[in-house]
VEXVEXBA-836752 format. One record per residue (C-alpha): x, y, z. Coordinates in steps of 0.2 Angstrom, whole numbers, plus 5000, padded with zeros to 4 digits. Layout:
# VEXVEXBA-836752
XYZ
...
END
This chain:
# VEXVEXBA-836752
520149395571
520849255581
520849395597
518649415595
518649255596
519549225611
518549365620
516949285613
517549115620
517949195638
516349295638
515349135633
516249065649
515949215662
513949215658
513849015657
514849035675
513349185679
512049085674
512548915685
512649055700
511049125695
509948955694
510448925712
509949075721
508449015711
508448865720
508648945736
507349085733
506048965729
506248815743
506648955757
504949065752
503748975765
504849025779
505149225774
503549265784
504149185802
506049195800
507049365797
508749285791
507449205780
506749345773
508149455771
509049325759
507549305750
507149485749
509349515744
509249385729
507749445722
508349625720
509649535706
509249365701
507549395689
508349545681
510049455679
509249305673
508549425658
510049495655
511049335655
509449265641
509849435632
511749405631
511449215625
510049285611
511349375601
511649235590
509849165584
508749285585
508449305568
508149195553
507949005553
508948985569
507849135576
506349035573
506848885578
507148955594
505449025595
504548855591
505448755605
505248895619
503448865613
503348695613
504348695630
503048785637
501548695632
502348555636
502748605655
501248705657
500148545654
501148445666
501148575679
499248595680
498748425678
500048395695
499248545704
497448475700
497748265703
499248255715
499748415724
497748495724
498248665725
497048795728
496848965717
497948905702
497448965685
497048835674
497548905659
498748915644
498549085644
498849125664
500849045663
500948915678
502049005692
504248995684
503448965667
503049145663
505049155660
504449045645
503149155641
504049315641
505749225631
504749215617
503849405619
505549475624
506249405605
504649445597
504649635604
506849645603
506449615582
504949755583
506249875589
507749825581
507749975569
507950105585
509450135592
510050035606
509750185619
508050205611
507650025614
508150025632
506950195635
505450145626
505849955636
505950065652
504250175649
503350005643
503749925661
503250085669
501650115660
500949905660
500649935678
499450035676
498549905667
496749885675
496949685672
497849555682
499649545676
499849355678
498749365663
499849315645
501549355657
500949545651
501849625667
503449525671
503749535651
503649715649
504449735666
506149655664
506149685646
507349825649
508649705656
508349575641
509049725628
510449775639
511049595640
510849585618
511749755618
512949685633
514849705628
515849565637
517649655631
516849825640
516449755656
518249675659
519049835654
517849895668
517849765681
519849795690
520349715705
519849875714
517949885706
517749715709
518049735730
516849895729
515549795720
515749655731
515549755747
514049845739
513149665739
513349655758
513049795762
511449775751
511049635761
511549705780
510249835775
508849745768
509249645785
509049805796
507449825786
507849935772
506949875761
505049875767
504249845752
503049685746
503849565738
502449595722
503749755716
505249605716
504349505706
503549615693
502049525689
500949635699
500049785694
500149935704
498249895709
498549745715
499849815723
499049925733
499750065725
498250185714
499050355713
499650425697
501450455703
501750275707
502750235690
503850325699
504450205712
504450075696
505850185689
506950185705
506950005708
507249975692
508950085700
508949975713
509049805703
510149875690
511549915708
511049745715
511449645699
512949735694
513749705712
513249525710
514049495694
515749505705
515449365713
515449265693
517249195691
517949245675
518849055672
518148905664
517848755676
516648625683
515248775684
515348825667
514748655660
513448635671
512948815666
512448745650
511048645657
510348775668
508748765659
508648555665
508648635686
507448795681
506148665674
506248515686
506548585703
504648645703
504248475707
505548455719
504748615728
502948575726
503448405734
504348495749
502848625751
501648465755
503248375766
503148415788
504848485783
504348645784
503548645800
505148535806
506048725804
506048825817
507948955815
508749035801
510248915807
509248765806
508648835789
510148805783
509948655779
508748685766
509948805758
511048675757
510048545749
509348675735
511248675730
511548485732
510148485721
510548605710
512148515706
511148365702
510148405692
511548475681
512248335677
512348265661
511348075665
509748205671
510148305652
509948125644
508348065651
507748225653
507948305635
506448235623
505248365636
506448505638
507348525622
506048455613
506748425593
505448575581
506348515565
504848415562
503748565562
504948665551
504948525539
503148525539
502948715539
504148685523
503048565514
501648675514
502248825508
503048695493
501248635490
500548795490
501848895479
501548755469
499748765466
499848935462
501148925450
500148805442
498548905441
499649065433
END
């Protein structure tokens, strides 16, 4: 007993360590994006972190869902990811339409405003995981898999209702619920860890040597394959090899993730704090002369570095505390109503039997 528990504790630690890694190459993807098209360097770390981050960000959502999704704590979870969401998607838009006055944004709770279709497809992923929690683990991952395939070709956009990133990166949210922490250090030797490890660079050299020559619509999964481009029957084909491709890409990632608790490991408890706020911080960049101040991949450095100076900061606990009544919003009050009203109604029909 006292040996689960002790694998439980270190597994917790290794995915709060993943999570931490994973919501700054987040950062970085997002505030090095305007630069992808004019700067190659650019592009090939952008175009190298999203062949892992999205699709380990699932897993890594799966991993942490083992514990509440079901019951009271199951819902619990699903009310706040809802409340977060309408909470954030109204603050968002109102921004875009009276401060930042961006152009061609949906104005809609049913069109999630740009990061907060991860909210949108959370909720979906737990809602779907509990419709298909009677098939074997194997079955879930194929039917999650043919589902991903098949939404794109969808004849709508997929922006819509989060309906193609959700049904797309829902294979890696069961993996992560399935995910066996003991198995993978069994797994991950010294030796496995080098090869994996030298596979991310090389994954990188290439996509630097152009290797990769796709849009960046297949990384992010809420395209359709008409939208994409991309009408002939066969084309859930190429959905089924990148799916090959992230799966390599985030399992040679993950041996970068040290396996010891320390300073990154708290931090990677408030992830959610950075994943939330730094779209301000970006849409503020996006109207700043920063951008046009960037002229090298060397000079871009510097806003690497900033996203991580940021990303620390906005980890820490003081941000947690002012920051909390919007991103973990308290939903007892809602269960307490929600229990109220099934007391008054089993009540009046006891009464009238």
């Amino acid at each position: 007993m006292m040996a689960n528990h002790s694998i439980s504790s270190r597994g917790e630690t290794f995915f709060l360590n993943l999570r931490f890694l994973l919501i700054v190459c987040v950062f970085i993807g997002n505030a090095i994006e305007p630069l992808i098209t004019r700067l190659e360097g650019m592009e090939a770390l952008y175009m190298w972190i999203f062949t892992f981050h999205m699709p380990l960000f699932v897993f890594v959502t799966g991993y942490f869902a083992k514990n509440n999704l079901f019951g009271g704590a199951g819902r619990k979870v699903l009310l706040q990811i809802a409340m977060q969401y309408v909470i954030f998607q109204t603050i968002y838009l109102a921004m875009d339409a009276l401060l930042f006055h961006v152009q061609n944004t949906h104005y809609s709770y049913f069109a999630p405003y740009l990061l907060l279709w991860f909210l949108a497809s959370h909720l979906c992923w737990r809602l779907l995981l509990i419709m298909l929690y009677k098939l074997t683990p194997l079955q879930q991952v194929i039917t999650a898999v043919l589902l991903g395939v098949l939404v794109g070709y969808l004849p709508v956009d997929g922006v819509w209702l989060s309906i193609s990133r959700t049904l797309v990166f829902f294979p890696f949210f069961i993996i992560g619920y399935h995910f066996s922490y003991a198995r993978l250090k069994l797994l991950f030797t010294h030796q496995v860890k080098i090869f994996a490890l030298s596979a991310s660079a090389l994954l990188f050299l290439w996509i630097a040597m152009g290797g990769l020559n796709i849009s960046p619509g297949w990384l992010y999964g809420n395209m359709t394959y008409g939208q994409l481009g991309q009408i002939a029957w066969y084309t859930g084909v190429f959905r089924i090899l990148l799916y090959g491709l992230q799966a390599l890409a985030a399992a040679s990632f993950l041996a970068f993730v040290p396996w010891r608790e320390s300073r990154i490991t708290d931090m990677g408890r408030r992830t959610l704090y950075v994943f939330l706020l730094h779209g301000f911080i970006i849409r503020l960049a996006a109207l700043s002369p920063i951008y046009s101040w960037i002229h090298s991949d060397a000079a871009s450095l510097v806003l690497v570095v900033a996203a991580i100076a940021l990303t620390l900061l906005l980890c820490q606990p003081f941000i947690r505390r002012l920051a909390s009544p919007l991103i973990e919003p308290s939903v007892q009050w809602i269960v307490d109503l929600e229990r109220r009203a099934t007391h008054s109604f089993g009540t009046r029909a006891a009464s009238k039997h």
